[in-house]
DRENLO-545997 format. One line per field, with one value per residue (C-alpha): residue in three letters; x, y, z. Coordinates in steps of 0.02 Angstrom, whole numbers. Layout:
! DRENLO-545997
code: [Ala ...]
px: [X ...]
py: [Y ...]
pz: [Z ...]
This chain:
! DRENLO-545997
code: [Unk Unk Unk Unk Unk Unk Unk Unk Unk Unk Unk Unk Unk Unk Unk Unk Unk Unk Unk Unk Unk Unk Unk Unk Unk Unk Unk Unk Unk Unk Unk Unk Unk Unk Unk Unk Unk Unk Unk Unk Unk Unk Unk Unk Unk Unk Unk Unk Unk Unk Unk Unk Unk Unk Unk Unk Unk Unk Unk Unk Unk Unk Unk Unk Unk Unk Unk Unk Unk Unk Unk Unk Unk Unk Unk Unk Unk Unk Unk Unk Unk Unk Unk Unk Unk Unk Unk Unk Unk Unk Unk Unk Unk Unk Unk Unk Unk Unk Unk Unk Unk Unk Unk Unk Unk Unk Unk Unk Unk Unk Unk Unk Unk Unk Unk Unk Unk Unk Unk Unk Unk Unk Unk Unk Unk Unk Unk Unk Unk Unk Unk Unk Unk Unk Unk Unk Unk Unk Unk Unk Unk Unk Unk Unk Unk Unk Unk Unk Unk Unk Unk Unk Unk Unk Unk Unk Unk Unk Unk Unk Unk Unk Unk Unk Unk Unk Unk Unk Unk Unk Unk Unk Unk Unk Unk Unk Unk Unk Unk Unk Unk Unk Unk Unk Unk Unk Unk Unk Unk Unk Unk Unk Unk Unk Unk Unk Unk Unk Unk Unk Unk Unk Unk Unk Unk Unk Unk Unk Unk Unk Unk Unk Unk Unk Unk Unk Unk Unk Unk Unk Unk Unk Unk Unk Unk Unk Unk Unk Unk Unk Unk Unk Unk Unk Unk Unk Unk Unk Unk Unk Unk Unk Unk Unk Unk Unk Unk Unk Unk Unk Unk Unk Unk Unk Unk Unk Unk Unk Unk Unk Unk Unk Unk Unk Unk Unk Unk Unk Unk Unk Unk Unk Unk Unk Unk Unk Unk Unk Unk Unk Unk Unk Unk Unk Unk Unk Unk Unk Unk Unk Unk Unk Unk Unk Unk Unk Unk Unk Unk Unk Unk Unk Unk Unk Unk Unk Unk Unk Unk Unk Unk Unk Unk Unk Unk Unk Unk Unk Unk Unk Unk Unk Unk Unk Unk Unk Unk Unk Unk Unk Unk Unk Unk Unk Unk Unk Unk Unk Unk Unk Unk Unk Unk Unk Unk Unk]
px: [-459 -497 -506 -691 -763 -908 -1010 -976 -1030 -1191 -1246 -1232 -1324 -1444 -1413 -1341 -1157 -1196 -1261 -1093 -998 -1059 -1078 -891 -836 -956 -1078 -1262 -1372 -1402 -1492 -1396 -1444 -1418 -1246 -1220 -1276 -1135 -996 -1030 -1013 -883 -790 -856 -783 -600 -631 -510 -505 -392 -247 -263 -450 -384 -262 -385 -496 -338 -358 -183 -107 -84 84 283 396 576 687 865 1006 1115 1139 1004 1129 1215 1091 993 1152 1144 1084 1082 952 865 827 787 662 589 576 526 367 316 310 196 97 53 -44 -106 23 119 312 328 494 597 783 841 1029 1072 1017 939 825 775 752 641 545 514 427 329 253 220 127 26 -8 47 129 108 299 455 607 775 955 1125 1135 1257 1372 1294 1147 1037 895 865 811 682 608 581 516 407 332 309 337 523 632 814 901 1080 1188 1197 1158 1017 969 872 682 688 683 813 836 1020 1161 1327 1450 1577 1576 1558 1702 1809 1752 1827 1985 2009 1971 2120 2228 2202 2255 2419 2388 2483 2431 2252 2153 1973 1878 1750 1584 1569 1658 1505 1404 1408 1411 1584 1650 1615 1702 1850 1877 1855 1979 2107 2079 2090 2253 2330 2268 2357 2500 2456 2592 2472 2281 2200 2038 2006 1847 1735 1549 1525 1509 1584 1698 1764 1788 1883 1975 2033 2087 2188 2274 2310 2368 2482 2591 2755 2702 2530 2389 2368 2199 2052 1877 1754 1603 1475 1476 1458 1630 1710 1669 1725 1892 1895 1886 2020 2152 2113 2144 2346 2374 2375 2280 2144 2156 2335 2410 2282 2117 1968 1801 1633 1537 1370 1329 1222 1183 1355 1479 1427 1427 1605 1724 1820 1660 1687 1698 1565 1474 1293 1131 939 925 745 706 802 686 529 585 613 431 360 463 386 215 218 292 153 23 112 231 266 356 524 608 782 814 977 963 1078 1240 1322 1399 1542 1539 1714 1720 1854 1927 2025 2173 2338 2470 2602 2748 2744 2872 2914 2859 3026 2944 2855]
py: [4467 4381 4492 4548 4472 4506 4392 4475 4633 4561 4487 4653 4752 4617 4582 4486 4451 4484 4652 4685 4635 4746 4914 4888 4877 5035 4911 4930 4831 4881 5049 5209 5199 5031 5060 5198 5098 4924 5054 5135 4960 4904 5064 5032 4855 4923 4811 4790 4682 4535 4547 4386 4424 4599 4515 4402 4558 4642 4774 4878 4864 5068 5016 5009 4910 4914 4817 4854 4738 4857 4856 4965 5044 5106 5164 5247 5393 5415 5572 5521 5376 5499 5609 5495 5417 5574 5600 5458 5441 5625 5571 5431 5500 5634 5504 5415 5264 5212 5152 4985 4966 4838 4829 4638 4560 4502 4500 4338 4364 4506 4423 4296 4474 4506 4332 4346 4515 4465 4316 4419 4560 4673 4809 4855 4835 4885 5018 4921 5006 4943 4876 4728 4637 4526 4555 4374 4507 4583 4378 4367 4529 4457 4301 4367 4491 4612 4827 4874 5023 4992 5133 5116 5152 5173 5009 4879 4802 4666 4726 4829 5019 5128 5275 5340 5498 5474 5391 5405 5587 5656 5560 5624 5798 5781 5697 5835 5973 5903 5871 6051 6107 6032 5846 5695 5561 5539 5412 5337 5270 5174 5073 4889 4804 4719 4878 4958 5110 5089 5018 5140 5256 5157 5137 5310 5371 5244 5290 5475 5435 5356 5503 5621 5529 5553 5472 5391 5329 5203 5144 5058 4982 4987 4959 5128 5136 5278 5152 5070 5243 5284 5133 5153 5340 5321 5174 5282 5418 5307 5267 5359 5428 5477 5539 5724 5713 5579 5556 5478 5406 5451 5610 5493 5408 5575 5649 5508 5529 5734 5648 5546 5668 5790 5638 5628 5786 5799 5963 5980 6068 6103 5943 5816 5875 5802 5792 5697 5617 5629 5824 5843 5950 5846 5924 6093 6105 6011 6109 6149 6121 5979 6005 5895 5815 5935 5856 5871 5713 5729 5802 5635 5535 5629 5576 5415 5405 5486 5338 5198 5253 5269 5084 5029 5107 5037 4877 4854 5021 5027 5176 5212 5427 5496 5635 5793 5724 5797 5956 6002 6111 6199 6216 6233 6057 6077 6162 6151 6038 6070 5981 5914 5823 5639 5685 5670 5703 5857]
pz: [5296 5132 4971 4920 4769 4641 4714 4903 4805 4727 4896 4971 4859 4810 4637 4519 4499 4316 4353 4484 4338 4205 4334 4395 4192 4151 4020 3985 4063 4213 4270 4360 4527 4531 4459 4580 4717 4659 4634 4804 4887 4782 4868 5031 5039 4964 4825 4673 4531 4517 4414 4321 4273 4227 4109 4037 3991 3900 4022 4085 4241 4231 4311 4254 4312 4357 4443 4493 4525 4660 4826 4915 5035 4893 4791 4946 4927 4751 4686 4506 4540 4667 4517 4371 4485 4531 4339 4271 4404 4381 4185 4217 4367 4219 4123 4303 4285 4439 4453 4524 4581 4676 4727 4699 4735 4536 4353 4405 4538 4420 4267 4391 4431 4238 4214 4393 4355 4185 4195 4357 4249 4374 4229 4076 4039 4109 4115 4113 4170 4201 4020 4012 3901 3811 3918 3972 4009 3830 3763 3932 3895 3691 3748 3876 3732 3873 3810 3890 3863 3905 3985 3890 3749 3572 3450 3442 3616 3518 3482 3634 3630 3697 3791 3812 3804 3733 3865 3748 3704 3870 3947 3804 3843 4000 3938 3827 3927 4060 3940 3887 4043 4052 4139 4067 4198 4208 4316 4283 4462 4364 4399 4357 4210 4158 4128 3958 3983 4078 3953 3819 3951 3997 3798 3774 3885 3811 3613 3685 3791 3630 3506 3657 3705 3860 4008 4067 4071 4185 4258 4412 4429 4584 4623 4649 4812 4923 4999 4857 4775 4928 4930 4735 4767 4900 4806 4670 4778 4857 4680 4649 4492 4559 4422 4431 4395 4439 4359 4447 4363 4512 4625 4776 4731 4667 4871 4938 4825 4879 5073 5039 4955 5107 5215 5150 5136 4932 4893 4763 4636 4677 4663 4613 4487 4521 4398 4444 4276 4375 4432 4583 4740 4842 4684 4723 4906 4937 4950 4812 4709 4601 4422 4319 4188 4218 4132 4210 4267 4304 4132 4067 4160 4108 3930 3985 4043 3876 3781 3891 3874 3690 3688 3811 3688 3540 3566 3365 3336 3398 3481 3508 3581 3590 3731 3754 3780 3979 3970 4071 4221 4291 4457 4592 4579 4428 4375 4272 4353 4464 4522 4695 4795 4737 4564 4444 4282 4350]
């Protein structure tokens, strides 16, 4: 079925499209039951205005947008998405604005989203994550002149506002707090190279190895997946001078990792430590409970909401929020280091 227009309106009801047009847009000019009697219709009929003419009237689409480059199977188990979803669409169902969201395969087919949507008017602007390097998506937001609040890091992301906790202070929370408790040899299963907020970890963990003197400090980047995370732990397990403890940058990957150490026989906390950056319902039901990096998540995408809408309503001003920085939870998984069998230095 073709989409009802104005003038399918006006020939219902008898009238002018003239007289449609300024009942559906709440003008004068036309008397009350006559309006009552177009809007009823206009209901009747499922009608909606058209997004172009909607744009061309500077109305808003009362929609955001956001678009994420991952792999749906992999974000599908990820609690930390689950939650700053849940967030960020209970902020803007608050002021009646939905989340448009769509789950493409790379930063182009979503920069290709950005310039579709735009040009369609079908949001008001949109919510960005997985900051980059040198990000190609910052300069298509600019051009497009479209409201956007980045999800990322400390420093200027162009003209774009910015929502973000510190990356850098939480991992060396964590790289303190082992250290504290005895372990030299200390092993990062991180997300993607290209994001930037694993690299502001991966650095973090090697200016705090070097200010430590730690044995030893690496990272192994995955795409966070439960496999890969799996993959990278047992591989580190498997070295004869294995890390004594492991942080994971995503509760799905630091399970898999717990799964993994059970699977050759290396016992946690007793052998190997283990500590989650993302805290979520799967870090306190494994068993040991995994210590981690505990934030509200939906609370940090409420905010995220509040920061959008205030850059929908007002475009010039830029914004860029520091939220609470993680705090770390102790749980089960971590303990001082002992010596186990194949280990000469102890």
């Amino acid at each position: 079925m073709r989409r009802p227009t104005i003038t399918d309106i006006a020939e219902r009801v008898g009238v002018s499209k003239g007289a449609v047009s300024f009942a559906l847009n709440g003008r004068p000019g036309v008397g009350e039951a006559t309006r009552a009697r177009i809007l009823q219709v206009a209901k009747e009929m499922n009608w909606r205005p058209h997004s172009a003419a909607r744009a061309l009237g500077g109305a808003r689409a009362e929609a955001v947008g956001l678009v994420i480059a991952r792999p749906a199977s992999a974000l599908g188990v990820e609690p930390f998405f689950a939650q700053l979803l849940s967030g960020l669409q209970a902020g803007l169902s608050a002021q009646s604005v939905a989340l448009q969201l769509l789950i493409v395969e790379d930063a182009e087919a979503e920069m290709e989203i950005y310039r579709d949507w735009t040009s369609a008017h079908r949001v008001d602007g949109f919510v960005m994550v997985d900051l980059m390097v040198r990000d190609p998506r910052i300069a298509v937001l600019e051009e497009l002149g479209v409201p956007a609040v980045v999800l990322g890091g400390p420093g200027k992301h162009g003209t774009l506002s910015s929502v973000w906790a510190d990356d850098r202070e939480a991992m060396l929370s964590i790289v303190d707090y082992l250290a504290a408790l005895g372990h030299r040899r200390i092993a990062h299963v991180a997300g993607l190279p290209a994001f930037r907020h694993t690299q502001r970890r991966t650095r973090a963990l090697r200016d705090r190895a070097a200010r430590l003197a730690l044995e030893e400090a690496v990272s192994v980047h995955t795409d966070f997946s439960d496999s890969e995370g799996a993959a990278a732990t047992r591989a580190l397990l498997s070295r004869p001078h294995r890390p004594t403890a492991i942080v994971y940058d995503s509760d799905v990957m630091a399970l898999a990792g717990l799964g993994v150490a059970g699977e050759m026989g290396v016992k946690v906390p007793d052998e190997v430590s283990i500590v989650a950056f993302d805290d979520s319902v799967l870090t306190r039901i494994a068993h040991p409970a995994i210590t981690a990096l505990s934030r509200d998540t939906f609370a940090f995408g409420k905010r995220l909401a509040e920061v959008m809408l205030a850059v929908v309503a007002d475009p010039e001003q830029r914004r860029d929020v520091k939220t609470e920085t993680p705090r770390l939870t102790v749980r089960e998984s971590t303990a001082p280091p002992a010596a186990w069998p194949g280990d000469q230095n102890g």
